[in-house]
N, C-alpha and C positions, 0 to 999 in steps of 0.2 A: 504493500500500500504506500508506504513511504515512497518507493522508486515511481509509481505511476504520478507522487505528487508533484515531484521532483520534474518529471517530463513534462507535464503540462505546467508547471511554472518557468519552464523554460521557452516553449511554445507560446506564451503569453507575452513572456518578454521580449521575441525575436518577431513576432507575427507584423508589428508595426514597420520593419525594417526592412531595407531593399538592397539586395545586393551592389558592388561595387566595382566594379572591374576596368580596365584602362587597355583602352586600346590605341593602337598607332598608324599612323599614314608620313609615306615617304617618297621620293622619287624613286629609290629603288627596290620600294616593296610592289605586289602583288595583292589582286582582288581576291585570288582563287588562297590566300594565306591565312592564317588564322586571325593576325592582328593584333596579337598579345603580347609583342615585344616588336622591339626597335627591329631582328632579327627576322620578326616576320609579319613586318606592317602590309597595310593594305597601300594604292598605288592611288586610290582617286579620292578626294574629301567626297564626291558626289557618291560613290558607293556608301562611304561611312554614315553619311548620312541618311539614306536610304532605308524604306521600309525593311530590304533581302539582309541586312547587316543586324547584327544581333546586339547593336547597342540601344539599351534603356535608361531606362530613367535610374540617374545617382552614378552613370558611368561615363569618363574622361575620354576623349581622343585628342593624342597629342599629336599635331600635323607640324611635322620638319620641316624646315625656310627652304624656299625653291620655285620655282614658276612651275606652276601645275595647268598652266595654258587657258585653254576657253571653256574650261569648264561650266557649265549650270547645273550647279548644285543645290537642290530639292530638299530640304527635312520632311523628312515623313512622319518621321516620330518624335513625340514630346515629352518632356521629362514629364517630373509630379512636385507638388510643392514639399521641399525638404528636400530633394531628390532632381536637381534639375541635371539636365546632360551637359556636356561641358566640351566644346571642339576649341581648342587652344594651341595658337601657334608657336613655335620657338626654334631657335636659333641653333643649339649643338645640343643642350641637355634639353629635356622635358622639366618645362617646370623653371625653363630660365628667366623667364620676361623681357622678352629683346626690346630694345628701344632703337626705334629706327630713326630716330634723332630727325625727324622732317620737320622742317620749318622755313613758311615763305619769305623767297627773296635767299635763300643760304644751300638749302640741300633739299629740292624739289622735287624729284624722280624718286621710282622706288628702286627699291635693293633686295632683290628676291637670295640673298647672299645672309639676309637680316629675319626677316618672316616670310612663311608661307605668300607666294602673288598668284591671283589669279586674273588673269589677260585675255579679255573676250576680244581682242584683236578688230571689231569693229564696233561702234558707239552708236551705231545705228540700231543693235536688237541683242536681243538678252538680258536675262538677269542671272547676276552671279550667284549671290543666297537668295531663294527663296524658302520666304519660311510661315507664308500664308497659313494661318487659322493653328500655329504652334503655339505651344507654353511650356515656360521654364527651363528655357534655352539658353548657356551663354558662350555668345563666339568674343573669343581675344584673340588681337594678337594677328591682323590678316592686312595683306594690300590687294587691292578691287584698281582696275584699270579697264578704262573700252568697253563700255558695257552701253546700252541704253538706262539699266539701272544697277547700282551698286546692291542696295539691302533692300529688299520688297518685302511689308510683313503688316499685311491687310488682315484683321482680324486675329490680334496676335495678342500673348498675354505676359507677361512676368518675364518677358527678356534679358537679356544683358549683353548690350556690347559693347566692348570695350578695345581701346587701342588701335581701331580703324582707320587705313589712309584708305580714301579713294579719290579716283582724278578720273574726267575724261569722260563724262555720259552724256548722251544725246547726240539727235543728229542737229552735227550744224548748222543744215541749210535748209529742216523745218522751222515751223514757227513758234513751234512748243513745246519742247521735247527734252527727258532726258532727269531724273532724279539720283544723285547720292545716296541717301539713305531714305525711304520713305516708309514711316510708319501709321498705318491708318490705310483704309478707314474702318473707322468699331475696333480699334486696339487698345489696351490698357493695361496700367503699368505695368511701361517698361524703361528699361533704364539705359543712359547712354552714357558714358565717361571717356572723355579724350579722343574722339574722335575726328577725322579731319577733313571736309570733301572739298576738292578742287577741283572748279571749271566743271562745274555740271551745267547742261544747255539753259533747266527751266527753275530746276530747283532743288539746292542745296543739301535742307534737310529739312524733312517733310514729316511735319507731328501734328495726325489726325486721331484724337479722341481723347481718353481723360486719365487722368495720374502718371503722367510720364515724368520722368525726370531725367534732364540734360545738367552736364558738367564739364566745362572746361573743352563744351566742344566749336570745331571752326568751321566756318568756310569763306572760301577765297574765287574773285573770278579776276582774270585780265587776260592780254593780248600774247602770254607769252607759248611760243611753238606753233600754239594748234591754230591762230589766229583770232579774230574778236568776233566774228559770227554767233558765235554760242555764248554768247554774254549772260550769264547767272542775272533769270527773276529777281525768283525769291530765294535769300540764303539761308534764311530758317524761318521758315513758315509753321504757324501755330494754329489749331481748329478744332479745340474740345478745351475741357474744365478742369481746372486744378492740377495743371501741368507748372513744371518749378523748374526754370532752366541760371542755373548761376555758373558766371565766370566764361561766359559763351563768348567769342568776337566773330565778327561776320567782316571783312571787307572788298570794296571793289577798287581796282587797282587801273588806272588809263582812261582813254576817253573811248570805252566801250557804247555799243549800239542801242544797248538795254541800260535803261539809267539806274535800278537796280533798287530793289527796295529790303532794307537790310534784317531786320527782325518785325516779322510783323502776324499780328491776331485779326483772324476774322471770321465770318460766319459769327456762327452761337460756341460764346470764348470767353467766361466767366471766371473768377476766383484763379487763376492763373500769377505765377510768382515771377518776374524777373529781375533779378538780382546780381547787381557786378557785371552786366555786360555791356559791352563796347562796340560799337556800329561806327563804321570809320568807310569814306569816299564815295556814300550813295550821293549820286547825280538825284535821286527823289528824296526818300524816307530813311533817315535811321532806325526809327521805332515807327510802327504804324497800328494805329487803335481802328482800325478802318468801318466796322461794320457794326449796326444799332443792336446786334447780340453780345457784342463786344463792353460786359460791365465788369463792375466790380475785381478788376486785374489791378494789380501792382506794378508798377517800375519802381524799384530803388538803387540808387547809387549806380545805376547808370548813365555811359557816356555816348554822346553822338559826336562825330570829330569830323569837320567838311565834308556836313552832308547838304543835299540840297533844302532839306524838311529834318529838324534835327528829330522834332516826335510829329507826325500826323496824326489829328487825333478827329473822329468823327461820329467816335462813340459817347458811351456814359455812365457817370459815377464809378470813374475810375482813380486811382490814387497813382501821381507821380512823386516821388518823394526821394531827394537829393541826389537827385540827378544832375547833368551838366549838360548841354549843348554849346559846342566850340566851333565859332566861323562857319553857321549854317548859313545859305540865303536865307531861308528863315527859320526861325529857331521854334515857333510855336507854330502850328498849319492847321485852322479850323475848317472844314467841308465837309460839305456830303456828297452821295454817290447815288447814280442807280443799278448799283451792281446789284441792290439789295430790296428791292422794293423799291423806287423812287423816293419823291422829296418827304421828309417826315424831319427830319436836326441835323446839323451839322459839329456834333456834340456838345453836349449839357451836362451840367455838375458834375465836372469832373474838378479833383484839386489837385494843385502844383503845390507840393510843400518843400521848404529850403532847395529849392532848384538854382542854379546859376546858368543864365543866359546869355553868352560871353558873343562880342564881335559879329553878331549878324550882318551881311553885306547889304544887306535889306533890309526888309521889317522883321522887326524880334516876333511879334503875334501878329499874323496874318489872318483875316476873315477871306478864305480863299473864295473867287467867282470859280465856280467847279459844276459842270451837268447841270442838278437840282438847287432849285431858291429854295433856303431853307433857312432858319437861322441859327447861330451859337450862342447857348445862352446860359446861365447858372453857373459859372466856371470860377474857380475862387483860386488866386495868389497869392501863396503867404507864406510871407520870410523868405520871398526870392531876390534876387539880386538878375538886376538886369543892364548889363555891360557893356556901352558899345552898341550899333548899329545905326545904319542913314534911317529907318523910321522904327519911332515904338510901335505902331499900330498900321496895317493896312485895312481899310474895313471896302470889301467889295462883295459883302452881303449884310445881312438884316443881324445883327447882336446885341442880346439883351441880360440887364443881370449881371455882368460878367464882374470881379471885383479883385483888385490889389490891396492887401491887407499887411503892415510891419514889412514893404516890402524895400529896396532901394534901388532908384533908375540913374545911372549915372552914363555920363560920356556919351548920349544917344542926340543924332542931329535933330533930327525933324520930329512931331507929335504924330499927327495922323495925316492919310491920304485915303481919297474913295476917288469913286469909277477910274480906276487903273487898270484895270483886267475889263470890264463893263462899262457900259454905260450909264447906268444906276447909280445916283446918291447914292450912302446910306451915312447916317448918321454914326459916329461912334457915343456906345451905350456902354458906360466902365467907371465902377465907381471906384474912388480913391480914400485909404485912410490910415491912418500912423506909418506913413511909408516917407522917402526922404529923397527928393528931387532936385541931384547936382549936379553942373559941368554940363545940361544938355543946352539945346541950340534950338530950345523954346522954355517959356515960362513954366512954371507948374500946372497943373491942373486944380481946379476946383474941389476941395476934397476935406477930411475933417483930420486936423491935427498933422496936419504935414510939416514937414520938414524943408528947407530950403539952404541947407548945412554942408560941407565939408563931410563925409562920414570918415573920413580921417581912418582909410586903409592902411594896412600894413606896406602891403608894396603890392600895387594894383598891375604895376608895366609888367612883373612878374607872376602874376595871378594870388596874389596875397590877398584874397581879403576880408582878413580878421579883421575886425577893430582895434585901434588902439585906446589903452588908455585917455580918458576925456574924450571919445567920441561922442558927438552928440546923441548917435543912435542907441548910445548904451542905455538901459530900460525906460525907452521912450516908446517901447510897443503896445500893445494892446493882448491879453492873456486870450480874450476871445476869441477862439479857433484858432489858436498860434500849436503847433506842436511841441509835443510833450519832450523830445529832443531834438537837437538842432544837426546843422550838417555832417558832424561828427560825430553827434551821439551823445554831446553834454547834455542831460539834463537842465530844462528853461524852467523855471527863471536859476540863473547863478547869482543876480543881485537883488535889487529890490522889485526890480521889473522885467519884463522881457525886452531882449533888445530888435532894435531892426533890421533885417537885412538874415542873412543865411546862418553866421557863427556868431552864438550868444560869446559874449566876453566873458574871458576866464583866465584868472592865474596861475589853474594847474590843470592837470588834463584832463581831473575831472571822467575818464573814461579808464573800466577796466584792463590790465593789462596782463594775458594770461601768462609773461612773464616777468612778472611784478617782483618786487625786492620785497625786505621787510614791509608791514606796516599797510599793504594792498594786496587786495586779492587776486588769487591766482584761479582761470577756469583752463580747466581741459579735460578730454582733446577738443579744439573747437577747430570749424565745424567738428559734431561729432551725431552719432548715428542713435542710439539708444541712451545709453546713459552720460551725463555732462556730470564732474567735481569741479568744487567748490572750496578752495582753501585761503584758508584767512591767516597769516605764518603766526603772527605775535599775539594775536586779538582773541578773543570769542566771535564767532560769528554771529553775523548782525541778521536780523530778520530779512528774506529775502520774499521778491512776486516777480512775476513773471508776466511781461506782457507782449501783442505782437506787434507788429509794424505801425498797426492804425492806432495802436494805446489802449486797448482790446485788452483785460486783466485775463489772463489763462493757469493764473498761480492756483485757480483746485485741481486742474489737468496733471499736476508734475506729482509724482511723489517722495519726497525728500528722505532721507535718513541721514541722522545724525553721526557720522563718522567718530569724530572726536569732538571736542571744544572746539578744534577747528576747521574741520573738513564736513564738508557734505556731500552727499552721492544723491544726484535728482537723475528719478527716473521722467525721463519724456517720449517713453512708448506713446502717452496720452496725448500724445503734440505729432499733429503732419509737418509733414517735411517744408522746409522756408525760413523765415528769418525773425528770429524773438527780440525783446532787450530785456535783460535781468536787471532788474537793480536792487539793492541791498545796502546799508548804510551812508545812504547819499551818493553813492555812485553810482553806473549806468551803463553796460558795455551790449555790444549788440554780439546773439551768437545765431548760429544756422545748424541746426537738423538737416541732416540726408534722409 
C-alpha cells in the first residue's frame, strides 16, 4: 500500500510537467537526422519548425550562424504557456548570444559568419517566418533579408522576438508594398526586444491588436544601395489597446519620395504607452494621434528631432507629457481627416504637460486646412515652454477652448496668421494664464496674471532651461491642473508655489537615485519586471505610494514587505507594464515595469 502511494504521489507531481528536449539545425546537418546534437542536426529551420519535426512545447532548437538561403519557414506548432518552444540562433556555442553589432550609418549588412540569415533573394514575395495563429513562440537571434515580408504573425499570441535584423522588403516599384515585422491582425501579447528593420517599402513595424510590448526597437529608411523608391511609410505603426513601446527610435534619412510618418496610432488605439522614444527626419509626422479612436494614449518623454509635424495630433483626451519637439516646421499639427469617417474634430482635450517646443521654422501650433472643416478644441498647455519659431499660432481652421496655462513663450517672431493654406478667416480662440511672454516680436496676449519678464534661463543658446535663482517665474504658477511633477520628475511645488514654465526650481535633485550614496534611497532593478526594492542605507524607511503617469494613486495595487528597517521588497504583479512615480519621504523618482 505504501509503494502504490508512493507512485501516485509521484504521478501527481510530474503530471503538470512537459518534457524538454533540445534540438539543432546547421548547415551541415541533415532532415533525415535525429536533431539531438550539434553531431546530428537537422539542415532546414523550415523542417524544425514544421508540423513532421517532433519539436513541442518546452523544447529548444538551437540554429548555427550561416545563410540558410530562401527559405519560408512555417511554425506549425505552438508551445503552451510555461512551456513555450524556443528557435534561437548562435554563433559557435549554443546558448552564446551573438551580437551582430548593427548599427546605422557604421556596420549595415549582415554577417551570416554572426547569426543564423535567411535571404529570400527577391523582395518582391515571400515570407521568411510565418507564424500565423501560433502561441508561445520565441525566435532570437536571426537576420531576415529580401523578402516581401520579414515576420508575419496575424492572429498570434504570447510571442517573443528578440535580437532581429531585417533589411530589404517590398517591391520597389509598387505603390505599397512590403513589411519588416508585422504583427496583427487579432494578435496579443506579444513581445518584441531589440529588434531592427531596415528599408522596408510600406512598413517598418506593424503592431495590430492589444498588449504588445516593444523595446528598444528600430527602424530606418534612406537612399542607400537599393535606391529611394521604396521609401519607409510607416516605421512603427500602432492599431489596438494597451500596447507599451519604450526606448523605440524610428528615422528617415535623405530626401526620400515618401515623406514618412515616424511612430504613429490609428484606427481604435486607446490606453497605449509611449515612452522614451525618439522620431528623428520625418519630412511629415514624428508622432501621429491620427484617428477619433485614437484616446486616452500617453507620450512621455519623448522626442521629435526635424520632423516636419513634431506630434500630429487629430484625436482625443490624450496625455502628452514631457516630451520635446526640436526644429519641426511645426511643432504642434491640429486636423482632421477623412480616412475615418469625414469631418467630426480635429482633436479635443487633449493635454501637453511640461513639453518643450524648441525652434519651429514655422508655426509652433498649427490649426492645419487638411480635407474636412472641423474644429480643434479643448486642448490645454501646461508648464510648457515654447522656444523659438516665425509664428506661435497658424489658425487655418475653426478653434475653440484651446488654453496655455504656467506656460512660457519666448524668442517667437510673429503671434498669429489665418487663410495661409485657405481662404477662410478664422479667428484664433486660446486663452492665456500664469504663463510668461519674452523676447517675442509681438506684445502679449490678453490673458490673466501674465508675465512680461526675463524668465532668466540657465543657458537657453545651449538648451538650458532651468530657472535661475530670482527668476520671476519661480512660484508665480497656478496649482490648478499644473502636474504633480515637473520635467524631470521633481515633485511641484519645491517652494511656496508652483513655478512656470517646464522645470520647477530646485537646489537638489530632488529625484530618486537608484544609485544613491548614504542618506537617499536606492531602487532596483529598475526598469524591473515583477518585483522592485526599496533601500533606504542610514534611515528607517519612510512611508511610500505609488502613482502612474497621470497622478492616478495605485499604492493598494503593490504589495510591500518589510525587509529590514531599511529595505522593502514591492511586489507589482498588480501593476501592467508602463511607467509609475514612487514617492516616499519627499522625494519622487519615476520607475517602469516590463
Amino acid at each position: 500500500m505504501k509503494t502504490g502511494w508512493i507512485l501516485f504521489g509521484i504521478l501527481i507531481a510530474t503530471s503538470g510537467t512537459v518534457a524538454q528536449t533540445t534540438y539543432y539545425v546547421s548547415l551541415q546537418g541533415d532532415d533525415s537526422h535525429s536533431g539531438l546534437s550539434e553531431a546530428q542536426a537537422w539542415r532546414t529551420i523550415s523542417y524544425a519548425a514544421s508540423s513532421e519535426s517532433p519539436v513541442g512545447p518546452g523544447d529548444t532548437v538551437y540554429i548555427k550562424a550561416g545563410d540558410y538561403g530562401d527559405e519560408y519557414v512555417v511554425f506549425e506548432t505552438s508551445g503552451a504557456p510555461g512551456a513555450p518552444i524556443v528557435f534561437e540562433g548562435y554563433r559557435e556555442t549554443p546558448g552564446d548570444q551573438p551580437d551582430l553589432n548593427w548599427a546605422y550609418g557604421i556596420n549595415m549588412e549582415t554577417d551570416a559568419s554572426v547569426m543564423p540569415l535567411l535571404d529570400g533573394a527577391d523582395r518582391t514575395t515571400g515570407t521568411a517566418l510565418d507564424m500565423e495563429e501560433r502561441q508561445y513562440l520565441e525566435i532570437r537571434n536571426f537576420q531576415i533579408k529580401n523578402y516581401e515580408v520579414g515576420i508575419y504573425a496575424p492572429y498570434a499570441h504570447h510571442l517573443l522576438l528578440e535580437n532581429i535584423i531585417g533589411m530589404y522588403f517590398g517591391d520597389q516599384t509598387a505603390e505599397y508594398d512590403g513589411r519588416g515585422i508585422a504583427l496583427g491582425p487579432s494578435a496579443s501579447h506579444n513581445d518584441l526586444f531589440n529588434c531592427t528593420i531596415y528599408n522596408a517599402c510600406a512598413e517598418g513595424i506593424s503592431i495590430e491588436g492589444n498588449k504588445h510590448y516593444l523595446q528598444n526597437c528600430k527602424a530606418y529608411s534612406d537612399d542607400y544601395q537599393h535606391g529611394d523608391e521604396g521609401a519607409m511609410d510607416y516605421y512603427i505603426h500602432i492599431a489596438g489597446n494597451e500596447n507599451t513601446l519604450v526606448g523605440c527610435y524610428v528615422e528617415r534619412v535623405g530626401d526620400l519620395p515618401h515623406v514618412g510618418h515616424g511612430i504613429d496610432l490609428k484606427t481604435d488605439c486607446e490606453n497605449n504607452l509611449l515612452l522614451n522614444c525618439i522620431s528623428k527626419g520625418m519630412k511629415y509626422d514624428g508622432f501621429e494621434l491620427r484617428h477619433r479612436g485614437v484616446k486616452y494614449n500617453i507620450l512621455e518623454s519623448c522626442i521629435a528631432i526635424g520632423c516636419g509635424y513634431g506630434i500630429r495630433d487629430g484625436a482625443s483626451f490624450n496625455q502628452i507629457k514631457n516630451c520635446k519637439s526640436q526644429n519641426a516646421v511645426y511643432a504642434i499639427m491640429f486636423y482632421d481627416t477623412s480616412e475615418d469617417g469625414g469631418a467630426q474634430y480635429a482633436g479635443k482635450h487633449n493635454v501637453f504637460e511640461n513639453c518643450i517646443f524648441e525652434n519651429a521654422t514655422d508655426a509652433v501650433i498649427n490649426f492645419l486646412a487638411y480635407e474636412e472643416v472641423s474644429p480643434a478644441d479643448s486642448n490645454t498647455f501646461v508648464n510648457c515652454l515654447f522656444y523659438g519659431g516665425d509664428y506661435l499660432f497658424n489658425c487655418d481652421r475653426e478653434n475653440n477652448d484651446n488654453a496655455m496655462i504656467n506656460c512660457i513663450v519666448a524668442n517667437v517672431d510673429n503671434y498669429y496668421r489665418t487663410a495661409y493654406d485657405q481662404d477662410e478667416e478664422y479667428p484664433l480662440n486660446f486663452s492665456f494664464a500664469y504663463s510668461d511672454f519674452w523676447d517675442n516680436g509681438f506684445s502679449a496676449p490678453t490673458g490673466t496674471n501674465l508675465l512680461t519678464s526675463d524668465p532668466q534661463f540657465a543657458d537657453a543658446d545651449n538648451h538650458d532651461y532651468h530657472l535661475q535663482p530670482g527668476s520671476p517665474c519661480i512660484d508665480a504658477g497656478t496649482s490648478e491642473g499644473a502636474p504633480l511633477f515637473d520635467f524631470e520628475g521633481h515633485e511641484r511645488p519645491q517652494g511656496n508655489g508652483i513655478d512656470i514654465g517646464p522645470y520647477e526650481y530646485t537646489t537638489s535633485s530632488g529625484v530618486f537615485d537608484e544609485h544613491a550614496a548614504d542618506g537617499s534611497i536606492r531602487l532596483y532593478p529598475n526598469p524591473c519586471t515583477e518585483v522592485l526594492f526599496a533601500a533606504c542605507p542610514n534611515v528607517e524607511f519612510p512611508a511610500i505610494e505609488i502613482f502612474d503617469v497621470l497622478g492616478r494613486r495605485y499604492t493598494s495595487y503593490v504589495h510591500k514587505t518589510q525587509l529590514d528597517k531599511t529595505t522593502i521588497r514591492l511586489d507589482l504583479s498588480g501593476l501592467k507594464r508602463g511607467a509609475y512615480i514612487i514617492k516616499a519621504g519627499g522625494f519622487a523618482r519615476r520607475i517602469y515595469k516590463w
